[in-house]
ROLO-640953 format. One record per residue: x, y, z of N, C-alpha, C in turn. Coordinates in pm, whole numbers, plus 50000, padded with zeros to 5 digits. Example, Ala and Ser with C-alpha at 12.3 -4.5 7.8 and 13.67 -1.06 7.14 Angstrom:
<nodes>
@nx->51319, ny->49431, nz->50780, cax->51230, cay->49550, caz->50780, cx->51320, cy->49670, cz->50780
@nx->51285, ny->49775, nz->50708, cax->51367, cay->49894, caz->50714, cx->51290, cy->50003, cz->50787
</nodes>
This chain:
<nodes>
@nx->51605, ny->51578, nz->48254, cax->51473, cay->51598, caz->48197, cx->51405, cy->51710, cz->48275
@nx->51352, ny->51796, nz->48199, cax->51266, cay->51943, caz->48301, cx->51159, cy->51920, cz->48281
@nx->51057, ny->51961, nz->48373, cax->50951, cay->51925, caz->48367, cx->50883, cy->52083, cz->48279
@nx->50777, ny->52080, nz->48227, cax->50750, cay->52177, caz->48151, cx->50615, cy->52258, cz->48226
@nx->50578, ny->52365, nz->48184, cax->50465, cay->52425, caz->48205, cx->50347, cy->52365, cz->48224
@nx->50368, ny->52304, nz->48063, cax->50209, cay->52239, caz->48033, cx->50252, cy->52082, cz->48063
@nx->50331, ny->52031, nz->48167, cax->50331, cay->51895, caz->48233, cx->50259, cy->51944, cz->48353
@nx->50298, ny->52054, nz->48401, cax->50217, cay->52084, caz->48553, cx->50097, cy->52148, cz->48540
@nx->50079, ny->52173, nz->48438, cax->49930, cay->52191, caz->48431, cx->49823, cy->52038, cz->48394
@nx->49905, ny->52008, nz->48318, cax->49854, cay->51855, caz->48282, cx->49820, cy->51770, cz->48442
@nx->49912, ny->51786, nz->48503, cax->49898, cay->51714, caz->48627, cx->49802, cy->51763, cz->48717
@nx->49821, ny->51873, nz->48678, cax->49666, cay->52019, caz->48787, cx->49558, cy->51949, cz->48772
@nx->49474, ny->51935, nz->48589, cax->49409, cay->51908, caz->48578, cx->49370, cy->51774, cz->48629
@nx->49436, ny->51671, nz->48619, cax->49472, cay->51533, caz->48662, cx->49432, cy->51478, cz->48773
@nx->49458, ny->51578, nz->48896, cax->49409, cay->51605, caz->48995, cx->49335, cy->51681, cz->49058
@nx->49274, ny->51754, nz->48984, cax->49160, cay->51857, caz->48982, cx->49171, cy->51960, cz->49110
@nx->49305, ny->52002, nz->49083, cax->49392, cay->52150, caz->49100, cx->49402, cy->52243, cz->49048
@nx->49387, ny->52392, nz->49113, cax->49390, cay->52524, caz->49028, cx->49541, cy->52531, cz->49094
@nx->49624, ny->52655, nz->49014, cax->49725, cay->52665, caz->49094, cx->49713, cy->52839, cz->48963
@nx->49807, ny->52930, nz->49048, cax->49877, cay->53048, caz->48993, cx->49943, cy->53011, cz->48885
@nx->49979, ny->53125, nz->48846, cax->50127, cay->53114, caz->48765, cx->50234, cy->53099, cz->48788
@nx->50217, ny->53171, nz->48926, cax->50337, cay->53186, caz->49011, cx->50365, cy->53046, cz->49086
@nx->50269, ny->52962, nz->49098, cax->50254, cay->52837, caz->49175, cx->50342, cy->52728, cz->49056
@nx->50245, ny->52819, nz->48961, cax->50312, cay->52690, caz->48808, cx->50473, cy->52665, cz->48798
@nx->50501, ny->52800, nz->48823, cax->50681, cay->52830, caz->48757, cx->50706, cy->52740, cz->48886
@nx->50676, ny->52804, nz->49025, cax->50754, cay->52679, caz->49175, cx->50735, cy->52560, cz->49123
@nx->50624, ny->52492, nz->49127, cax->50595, cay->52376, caz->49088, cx->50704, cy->52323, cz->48967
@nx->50683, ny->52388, nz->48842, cax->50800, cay->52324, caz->48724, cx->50919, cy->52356, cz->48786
@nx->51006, ny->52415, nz->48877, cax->51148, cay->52405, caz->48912, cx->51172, cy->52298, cz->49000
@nx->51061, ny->52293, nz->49101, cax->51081, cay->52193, caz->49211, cx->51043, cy->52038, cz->49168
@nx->51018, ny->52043, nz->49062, cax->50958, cay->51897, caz->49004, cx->51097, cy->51876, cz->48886
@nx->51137, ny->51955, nz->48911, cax->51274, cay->51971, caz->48774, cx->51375, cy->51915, cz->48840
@nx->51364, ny->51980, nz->48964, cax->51466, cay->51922, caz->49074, cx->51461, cy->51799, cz->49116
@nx->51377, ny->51747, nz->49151, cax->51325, cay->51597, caz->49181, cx->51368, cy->51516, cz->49132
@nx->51332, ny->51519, nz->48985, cax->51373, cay->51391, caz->48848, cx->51559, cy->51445, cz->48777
@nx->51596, ny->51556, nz->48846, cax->51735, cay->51572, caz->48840, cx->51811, cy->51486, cz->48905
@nx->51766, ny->51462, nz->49082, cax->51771, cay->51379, caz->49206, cx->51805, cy->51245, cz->49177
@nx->51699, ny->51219, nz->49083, cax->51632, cay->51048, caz->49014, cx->51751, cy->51065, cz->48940
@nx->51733, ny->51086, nz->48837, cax->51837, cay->51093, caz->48767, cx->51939, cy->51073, cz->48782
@nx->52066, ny->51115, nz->48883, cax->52177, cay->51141, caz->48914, cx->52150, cy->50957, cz->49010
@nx->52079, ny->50954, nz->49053, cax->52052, cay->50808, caz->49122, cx->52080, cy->50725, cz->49096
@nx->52028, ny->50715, nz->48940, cax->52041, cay->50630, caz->48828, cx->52155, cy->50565, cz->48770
@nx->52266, ny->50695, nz->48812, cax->52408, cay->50710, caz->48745, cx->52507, cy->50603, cz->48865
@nx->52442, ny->50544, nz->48987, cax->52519, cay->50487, caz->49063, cx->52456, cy->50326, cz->48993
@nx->52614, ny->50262, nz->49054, cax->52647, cay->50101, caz->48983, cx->52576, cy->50037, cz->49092
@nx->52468, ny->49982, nz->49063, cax->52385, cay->49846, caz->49151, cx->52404, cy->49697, cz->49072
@nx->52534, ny->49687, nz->48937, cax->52494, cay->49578, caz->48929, cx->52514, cy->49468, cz->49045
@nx->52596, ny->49455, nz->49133, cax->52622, cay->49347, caz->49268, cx->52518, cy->49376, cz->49356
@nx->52433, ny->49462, nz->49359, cax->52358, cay->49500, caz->49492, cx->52200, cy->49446, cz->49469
@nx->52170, ny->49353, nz->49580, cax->52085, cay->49308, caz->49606, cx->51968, cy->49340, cz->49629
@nx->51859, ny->49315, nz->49539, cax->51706, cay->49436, caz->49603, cx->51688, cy->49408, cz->49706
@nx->51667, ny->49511, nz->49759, cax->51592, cay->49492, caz->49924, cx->51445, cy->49550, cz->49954
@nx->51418, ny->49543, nz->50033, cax->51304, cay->49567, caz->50094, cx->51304, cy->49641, cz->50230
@nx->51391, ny->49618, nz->50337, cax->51413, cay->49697, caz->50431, cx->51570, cy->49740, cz->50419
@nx->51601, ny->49819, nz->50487, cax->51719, cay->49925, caz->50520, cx->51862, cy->49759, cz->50549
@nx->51757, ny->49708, nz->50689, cax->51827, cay->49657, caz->50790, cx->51825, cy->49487, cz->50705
@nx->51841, ny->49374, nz->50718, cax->51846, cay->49258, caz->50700, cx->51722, cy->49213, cz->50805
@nx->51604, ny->49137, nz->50754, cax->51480, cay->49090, caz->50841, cx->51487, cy->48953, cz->50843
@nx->51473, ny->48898, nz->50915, cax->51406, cay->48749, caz->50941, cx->51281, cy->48712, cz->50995
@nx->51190, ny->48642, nz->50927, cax->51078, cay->48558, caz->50957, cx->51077, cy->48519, cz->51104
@nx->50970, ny->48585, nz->51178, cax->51027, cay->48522, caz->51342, cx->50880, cy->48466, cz->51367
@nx->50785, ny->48442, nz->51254, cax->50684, cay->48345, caz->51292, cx->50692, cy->48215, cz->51306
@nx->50609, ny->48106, nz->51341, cax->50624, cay->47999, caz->51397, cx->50600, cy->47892, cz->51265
@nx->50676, ny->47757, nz->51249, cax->50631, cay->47717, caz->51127, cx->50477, cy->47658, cz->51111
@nx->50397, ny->47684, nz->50976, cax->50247, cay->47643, caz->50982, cx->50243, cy->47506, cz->51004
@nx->50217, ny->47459, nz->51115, cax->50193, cay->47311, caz->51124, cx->50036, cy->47266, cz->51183
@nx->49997, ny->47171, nz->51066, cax->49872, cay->47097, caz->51102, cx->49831, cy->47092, cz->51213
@nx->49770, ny->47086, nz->51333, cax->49761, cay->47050, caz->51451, cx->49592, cy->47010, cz->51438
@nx->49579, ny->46909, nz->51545, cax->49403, cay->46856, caz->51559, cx->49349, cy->46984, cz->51626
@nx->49267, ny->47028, nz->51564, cax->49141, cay->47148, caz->51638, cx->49123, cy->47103, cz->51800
@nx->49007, ny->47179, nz->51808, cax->48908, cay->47158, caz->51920, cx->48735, cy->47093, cz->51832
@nx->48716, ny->46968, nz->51888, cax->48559, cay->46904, caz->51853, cx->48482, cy->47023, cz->51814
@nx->48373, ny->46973, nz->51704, cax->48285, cay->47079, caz->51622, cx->48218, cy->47080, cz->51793
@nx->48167, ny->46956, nz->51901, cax->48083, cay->47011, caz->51966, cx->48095, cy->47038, cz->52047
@nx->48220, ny->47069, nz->52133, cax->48259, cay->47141, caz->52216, cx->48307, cy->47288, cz->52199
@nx->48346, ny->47313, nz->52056, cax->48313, cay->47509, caz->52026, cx->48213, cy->47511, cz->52035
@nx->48094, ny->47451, nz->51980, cax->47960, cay->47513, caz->52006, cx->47840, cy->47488, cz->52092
@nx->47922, ny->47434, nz->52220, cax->47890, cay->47396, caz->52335, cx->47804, cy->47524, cz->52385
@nx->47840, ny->47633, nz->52386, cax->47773, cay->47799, caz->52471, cx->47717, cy->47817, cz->52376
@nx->47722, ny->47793, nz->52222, cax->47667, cay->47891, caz->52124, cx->47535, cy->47960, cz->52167
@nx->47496, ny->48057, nz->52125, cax->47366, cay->48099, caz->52152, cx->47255, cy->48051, cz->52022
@nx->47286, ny->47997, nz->51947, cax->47251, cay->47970, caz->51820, cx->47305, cy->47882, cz->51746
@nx->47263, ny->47750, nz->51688, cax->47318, cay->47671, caz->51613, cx->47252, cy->47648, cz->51551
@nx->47304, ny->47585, nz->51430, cax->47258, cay->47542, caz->51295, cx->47313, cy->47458, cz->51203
@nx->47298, ny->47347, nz->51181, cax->47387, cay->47264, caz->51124, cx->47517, cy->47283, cz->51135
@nx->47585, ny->47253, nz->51244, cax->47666, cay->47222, caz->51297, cx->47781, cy->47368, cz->51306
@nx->47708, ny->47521, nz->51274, cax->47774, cay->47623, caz->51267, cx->47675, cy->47747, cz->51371
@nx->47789, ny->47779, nz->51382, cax->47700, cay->47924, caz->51462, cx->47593, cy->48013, cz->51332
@nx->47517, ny->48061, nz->51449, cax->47398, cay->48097, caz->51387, cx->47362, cy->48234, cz->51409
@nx->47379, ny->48351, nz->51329, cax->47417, cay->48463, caz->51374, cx->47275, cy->48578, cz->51270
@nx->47220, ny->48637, nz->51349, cax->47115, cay->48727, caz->51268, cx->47163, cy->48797, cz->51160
@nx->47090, ny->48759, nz->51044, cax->47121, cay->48846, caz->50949, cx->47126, cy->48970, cz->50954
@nx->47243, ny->49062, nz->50854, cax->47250, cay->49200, caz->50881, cx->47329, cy->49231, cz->50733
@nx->47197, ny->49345, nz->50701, cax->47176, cay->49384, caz->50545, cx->47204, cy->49539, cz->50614
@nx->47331, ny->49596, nz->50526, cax->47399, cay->49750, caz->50583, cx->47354, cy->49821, cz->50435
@nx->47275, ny->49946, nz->50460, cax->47248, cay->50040, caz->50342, cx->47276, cy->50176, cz->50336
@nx->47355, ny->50194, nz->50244, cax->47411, cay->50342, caz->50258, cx->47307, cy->50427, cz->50234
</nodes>
């Protein structure tokens, strides 16, 4: 598939890019080249091959989520500087662009 003139201009506009003429013709060969790349990609057999996600094989090396009892509501808010029904109590803050 080649990419055409008026695809890379389409895309100029798209992205609200000026480019030459001379930019246009680089642009349509090197974008010709690309989806040639893809293309030819395409032509290799993945039906046995497994999607992946990394290169290498990963394993989960976090810890499993298990329930555990907290710390007492009134011993976190033992220092608080501010309390309020039974939560910290923190000055409002209204941000305006």
């Amino acid at each position: 598939m080649a990419i055409t003139i008026e695809e890379v201009e389409k895309i100029s506009r798209l992205a609200k890019l000026t480019f030459t003429d001379e930019e246009k013709l680089k642009f349509t060969q090197q974008l010709s080249q690309m989806i040639a790349y893809v293309e030819k990609l395409n032509e290799l057999d993945t039906e046995n091959v497994p999607p992946t996600y990394h290169v290498v094989e990963m394993n989960n090396v976090f810890r499993e989520d298990v329930v555990k009892p907290s710390m007492p509501q009134e011993k976190v808010l033992a220092n608080a500087p501010a309390k309020k029904g039974g939560y910290f109590s923190v000055p409002k803050v209204i941000a305006q662009d």
